[in-house]
C-alpha positions in Angstrom: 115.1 119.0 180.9 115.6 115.9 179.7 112.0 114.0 180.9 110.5 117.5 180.1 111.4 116.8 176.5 110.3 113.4 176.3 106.8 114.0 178.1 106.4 116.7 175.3 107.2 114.6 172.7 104.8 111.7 174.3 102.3 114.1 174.8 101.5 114.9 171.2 102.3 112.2 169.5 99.6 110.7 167.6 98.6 107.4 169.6 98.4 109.8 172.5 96.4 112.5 171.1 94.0 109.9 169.6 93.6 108.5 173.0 93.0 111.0 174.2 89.7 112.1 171.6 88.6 108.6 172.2 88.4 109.2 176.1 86.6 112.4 175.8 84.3 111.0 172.8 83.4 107.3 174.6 82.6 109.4 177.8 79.7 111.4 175.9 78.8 108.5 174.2 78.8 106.0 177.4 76.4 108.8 178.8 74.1 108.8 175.6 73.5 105.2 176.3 72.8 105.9 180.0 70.2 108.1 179.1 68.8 105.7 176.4 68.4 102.7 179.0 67.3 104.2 181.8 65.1 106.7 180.0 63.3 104.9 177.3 64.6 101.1 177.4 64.3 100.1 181.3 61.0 102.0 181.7 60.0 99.8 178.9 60.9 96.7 180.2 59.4 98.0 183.8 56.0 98.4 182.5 56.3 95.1 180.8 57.0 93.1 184.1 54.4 94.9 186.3 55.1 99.1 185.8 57.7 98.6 188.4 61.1 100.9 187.7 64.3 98.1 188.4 66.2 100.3 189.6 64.5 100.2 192.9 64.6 96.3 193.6 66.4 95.3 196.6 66.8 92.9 199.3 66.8 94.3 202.9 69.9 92.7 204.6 69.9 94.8 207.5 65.8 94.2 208.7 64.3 97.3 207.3 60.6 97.3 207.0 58.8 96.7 203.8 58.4 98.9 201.0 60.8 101.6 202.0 62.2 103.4 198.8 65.4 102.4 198.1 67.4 105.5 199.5 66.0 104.7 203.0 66.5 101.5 203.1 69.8 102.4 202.4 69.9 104.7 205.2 68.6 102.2 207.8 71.5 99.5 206.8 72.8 97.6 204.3 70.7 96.4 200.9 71.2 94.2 198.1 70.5 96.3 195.1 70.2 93.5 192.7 68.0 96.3 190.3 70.2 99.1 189.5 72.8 95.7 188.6 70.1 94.8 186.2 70.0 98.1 184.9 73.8 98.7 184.6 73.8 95.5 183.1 71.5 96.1 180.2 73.6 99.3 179.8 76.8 97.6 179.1 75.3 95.2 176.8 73.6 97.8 175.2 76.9 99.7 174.5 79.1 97.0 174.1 76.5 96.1 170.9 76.8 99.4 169.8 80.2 99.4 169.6 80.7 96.3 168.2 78.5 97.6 165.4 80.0 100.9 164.6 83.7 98.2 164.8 81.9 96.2 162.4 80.7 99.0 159.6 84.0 100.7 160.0 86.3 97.3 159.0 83.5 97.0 156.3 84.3 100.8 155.0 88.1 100.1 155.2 89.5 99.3 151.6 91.8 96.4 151.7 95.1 97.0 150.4 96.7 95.7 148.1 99.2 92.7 149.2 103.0 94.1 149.0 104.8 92.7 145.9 107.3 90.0 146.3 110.7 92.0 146.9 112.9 91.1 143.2 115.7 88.7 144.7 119.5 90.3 144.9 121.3 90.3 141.9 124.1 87.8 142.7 121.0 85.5 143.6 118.9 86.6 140.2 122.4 85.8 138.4 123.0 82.5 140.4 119.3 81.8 139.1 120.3 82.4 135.4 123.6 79.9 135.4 121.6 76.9 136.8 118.5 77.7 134.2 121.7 77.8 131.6 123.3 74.6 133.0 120.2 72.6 133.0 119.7 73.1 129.1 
C-alpha cells in the first residue's frame, strides 16, 4: 500500500502535473510548426530554388532508376533522404526560435523580486556589537 501511496502523492504533485500540461501542450504546438514548415515555409523555399518540394530529394544507394518518387525508390532499396532532413531541420530551428522567444517575453513579463533583507544578527551578537562600539569610545 505503501508505493500505492507514494505514486499518488507523486502523481499530483505540482512539478508532475505541470509536466504533464507541458507534454500535452508542446505536442500540439510541435505539430503547429509541422504544419507551418511544410505547408507554407518549405513550399516557399521550394519555389525559390527551382519549384521543386525538398522533401523528395534523395540519393539512390541501392541503383534505382532516375526520377522515381521517393516512396518507390524506397521500395526498390535503400535511399539517402537528405530532403525530408532538410525539412526536419528547418522545423527544429523554427521551433527551437519560437520557443526561445516565448522564454524570452516570459522572463521579460516576470517582476523581479525584491532581494531578501539581511537577517538582524542574534542578540548576544547585536549586544557583543554594542560593548565593543562602547569600549572604543
Amino acid at each position: 500500500m505503501g508505493m500505492m501511496q507514494e505514486f499518488r502523492e507523486f502523481a499530483v504533485k505540482g512539478n508532475a502535473m505541470d509536466l504533464a500540461v507541458g507534454v500535452i501542450i508542446g505536442g500540439a504546438f510541435g505539430k503547429i510548426v509541422d504544419s507551418i514548415v511544410g505547408d507554407l515555409i518549405m513550399p516557399i523555399v521550394g519555389k525559390i530554388f527551382g519549384g521543386l518540394d525538398f522533401s523528395s530529394y534523395y540519393l539512390p544507394l541501392a541503383g534505382q532508376a532516375a526520377g522515381l518518387s521517393l516512396e518507390e525508390a524506397k521500395k526498390a532499396g535503400a535511399v539517402f533522404a537528405y530532403g525530408n532532413f532538410i525539412t526536419i531541420l528547418v522545423n527544429f530551428i523554427l521551433l527551437a526560435f519560437i520557443i526561445f522567444m516565448m522564454v524570452k517575453q516570459i522572463n521579460r513579463l516576470k517582476k523581479e523580486e525584491p532581494a531578501p533583507a539581511p537577517e538582524a544578527p542574534p542578540e548576544d551578537i547585536q549586544l557583543l556589537r554594542e560593548i565593543r562600539d562602547s569600549l572604543k569610545r
